[in-house]
C-alpha positions in Angstrom: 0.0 0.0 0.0 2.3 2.2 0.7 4.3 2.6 -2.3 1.0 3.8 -4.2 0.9 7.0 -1.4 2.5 9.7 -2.5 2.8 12.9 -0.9 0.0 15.1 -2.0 -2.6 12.8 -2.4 -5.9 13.5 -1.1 -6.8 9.9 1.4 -9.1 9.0 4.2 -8.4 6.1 6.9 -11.8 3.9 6.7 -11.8 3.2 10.2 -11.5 6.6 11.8 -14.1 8.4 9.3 -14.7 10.7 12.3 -10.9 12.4 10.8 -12.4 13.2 7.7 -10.0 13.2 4.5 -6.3 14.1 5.1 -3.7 15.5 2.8 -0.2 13.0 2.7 2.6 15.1 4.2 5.5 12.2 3.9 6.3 8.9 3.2 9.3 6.8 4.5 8.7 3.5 4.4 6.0 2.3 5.7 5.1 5.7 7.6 3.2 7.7 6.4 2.2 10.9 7.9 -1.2 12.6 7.0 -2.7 15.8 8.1 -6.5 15.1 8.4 -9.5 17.9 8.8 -10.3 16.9 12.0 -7.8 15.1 13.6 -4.5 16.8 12.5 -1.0 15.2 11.5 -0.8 11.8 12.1 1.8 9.2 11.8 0.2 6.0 10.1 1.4 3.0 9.8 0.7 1.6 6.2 1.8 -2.1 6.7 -1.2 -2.4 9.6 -3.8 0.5 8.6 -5.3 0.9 5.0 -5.5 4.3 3.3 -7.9 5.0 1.1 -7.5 7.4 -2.1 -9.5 10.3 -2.2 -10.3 10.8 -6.2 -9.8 14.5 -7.3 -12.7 16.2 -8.6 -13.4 15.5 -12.0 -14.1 17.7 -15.0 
């Protein structure tokens, strides 16, 4: 999973929906830090926790 995060990507953690959709700060590894709406910057691990993709907007 965590070689298809990239920093910049729009992403949401499915079992904390209460954090909204965060923005990918860094990746190193398998942490990855995100900054989320409602929870702020936090350091996830990607080999336990799954990261979803936020699709941008299209058209």
């Amino acid at each position: 999973m965590p070689s298809l995060i990239e920093p910049g990507m729009r992403v949401r953690l499915p079992a904390r929906p209460d954090w909204g959709t965060g923005q990918v700060q860094s990746v190193i590894g398998d942490r990855i830090t995100v900054n989320f709406e409602h929870a702020g910057k936090v350091l996830i691990n990607g080999a336990v926790a799954e990261l979803e993709v936020v699709e941008a907007d299209r058209g």
